[in-house]
FIGUVO-881557 format. One record per residue (C-alpha): z, x, y; chain; residue in three letters. Coordinates in nm, 4 decimals. Layout:
! FIGUVO-881557
+----------+----------+----------+-----+------+
!       zz !       xx !       yy ! mol ! type !
+----------+----------+----------+-----+------+
!        Z !        X !        Y !   A !  ala !
...
+----------+----------+----------+-----+------+
***
This chain:
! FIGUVO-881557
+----------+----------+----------+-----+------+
!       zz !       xx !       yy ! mol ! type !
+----------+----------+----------+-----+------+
!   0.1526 !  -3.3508 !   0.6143 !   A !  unk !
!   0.3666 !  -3.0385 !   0.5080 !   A !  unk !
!   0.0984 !  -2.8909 !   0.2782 !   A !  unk !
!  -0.2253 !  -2.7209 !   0.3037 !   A !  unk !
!  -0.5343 !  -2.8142 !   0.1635 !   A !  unk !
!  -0.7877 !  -2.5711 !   0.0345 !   A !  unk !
!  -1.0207 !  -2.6568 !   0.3705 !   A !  unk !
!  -0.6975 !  -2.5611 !   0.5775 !   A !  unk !
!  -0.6903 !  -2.1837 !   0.4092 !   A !  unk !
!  -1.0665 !  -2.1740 !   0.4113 !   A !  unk !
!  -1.0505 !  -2.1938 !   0.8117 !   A !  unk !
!  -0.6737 !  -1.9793 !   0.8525 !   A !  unk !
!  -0.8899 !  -1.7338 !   0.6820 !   A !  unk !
!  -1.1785 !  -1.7243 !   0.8518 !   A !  unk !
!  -1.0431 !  -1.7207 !   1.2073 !   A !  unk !
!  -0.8504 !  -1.3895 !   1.0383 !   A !  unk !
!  -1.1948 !  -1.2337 !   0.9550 !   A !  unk !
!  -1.3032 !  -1.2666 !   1.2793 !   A !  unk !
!  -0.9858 !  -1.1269 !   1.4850 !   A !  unk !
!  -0.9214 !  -0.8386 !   1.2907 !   A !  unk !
!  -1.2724 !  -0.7764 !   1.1136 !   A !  unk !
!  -1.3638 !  -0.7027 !   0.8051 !   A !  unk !
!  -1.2587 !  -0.3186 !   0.8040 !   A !  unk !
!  -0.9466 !  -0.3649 !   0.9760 !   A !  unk !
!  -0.8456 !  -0.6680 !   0.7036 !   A !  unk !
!  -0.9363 !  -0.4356 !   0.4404 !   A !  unk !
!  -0.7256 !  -0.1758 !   0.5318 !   A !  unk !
!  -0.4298 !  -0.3878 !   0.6441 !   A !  unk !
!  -0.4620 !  -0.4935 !   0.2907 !   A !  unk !
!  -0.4808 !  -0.1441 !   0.1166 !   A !  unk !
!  -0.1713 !  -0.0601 !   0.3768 !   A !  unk !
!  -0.0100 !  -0.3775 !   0.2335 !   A !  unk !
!  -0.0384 !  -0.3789 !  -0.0892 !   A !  unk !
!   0.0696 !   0.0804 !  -0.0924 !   A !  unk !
!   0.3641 !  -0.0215 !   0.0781 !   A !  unk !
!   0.4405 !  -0.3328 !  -0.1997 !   A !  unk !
!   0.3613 !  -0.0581 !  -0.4974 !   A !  unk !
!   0.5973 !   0.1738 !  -0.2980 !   A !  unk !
!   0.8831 !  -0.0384 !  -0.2867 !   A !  unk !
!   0.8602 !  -0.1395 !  -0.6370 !   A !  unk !
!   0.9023 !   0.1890 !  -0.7872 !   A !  unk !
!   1.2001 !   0.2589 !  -0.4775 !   A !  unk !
!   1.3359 !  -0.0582 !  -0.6736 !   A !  unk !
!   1.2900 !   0.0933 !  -1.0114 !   A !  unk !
!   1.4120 !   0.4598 !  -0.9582 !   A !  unk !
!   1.1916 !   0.7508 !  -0.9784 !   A !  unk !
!   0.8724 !   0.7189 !  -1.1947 !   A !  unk !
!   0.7803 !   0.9105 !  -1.4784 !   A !  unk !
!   0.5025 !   1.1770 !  -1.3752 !   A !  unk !
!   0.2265 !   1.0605 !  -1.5776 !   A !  unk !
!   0.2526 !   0.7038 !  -1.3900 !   A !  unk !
!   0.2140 !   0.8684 !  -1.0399 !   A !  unk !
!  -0.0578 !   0.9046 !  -0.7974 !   A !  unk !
!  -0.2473 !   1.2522 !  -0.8407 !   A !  unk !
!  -0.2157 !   1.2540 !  -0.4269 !   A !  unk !
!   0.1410 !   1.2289 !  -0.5015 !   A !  unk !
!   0.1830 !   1.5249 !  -0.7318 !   A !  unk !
!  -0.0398 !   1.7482 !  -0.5499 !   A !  unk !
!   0.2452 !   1.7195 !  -0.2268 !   A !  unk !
!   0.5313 !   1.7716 !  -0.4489 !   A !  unk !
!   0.4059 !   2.0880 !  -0.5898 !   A !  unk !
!   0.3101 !   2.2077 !  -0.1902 !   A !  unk !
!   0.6964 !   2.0954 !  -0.1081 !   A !  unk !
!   0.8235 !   2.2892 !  -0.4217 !   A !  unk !
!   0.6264 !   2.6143 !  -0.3658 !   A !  unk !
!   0.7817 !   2.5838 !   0.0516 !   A !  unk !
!   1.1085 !   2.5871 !  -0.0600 !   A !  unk !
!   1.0729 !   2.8648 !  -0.3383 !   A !  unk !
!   0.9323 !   3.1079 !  -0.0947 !   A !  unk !
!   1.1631 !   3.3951 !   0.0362 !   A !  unk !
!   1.2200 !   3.4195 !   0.4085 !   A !  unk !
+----------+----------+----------+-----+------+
***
């Protein structure tokens, strides 16, 4: 009675399709799974540069060339 067949998860996730839809399950999974990768590397420090996002490098260098310019 306290487990879950494979029929059970068929229908949870079907009745989830249709409420959210299949855009808005896509992105609440991209959101998800950003936000598990994120708090992986929080857990392991700061990654090495090659291992990071190209989105990622491109704001650093914006940040870094803000804070070298004279006022």
């Amino acid at each position: 009675m306290g487990s879950m067949s494979a029929a059970h998860w068929v229908i949870v996730l079907v009745v989830v399709l249709l409420v959210f839809g299949p855009k808005r399950l896509a992105s609440l999974g991209k959101g998800m799974g950003e936000g598990i990768r994120s708090f992986r590397e929080g857990l392991a420090g700061d990654p090495d540069e090659k291992q990071r996002h190209p989105e990622e490098r491109a704001i650093d260098k914006d940040k870094a060339s803000h804070d070298q310019a004279p006022y």
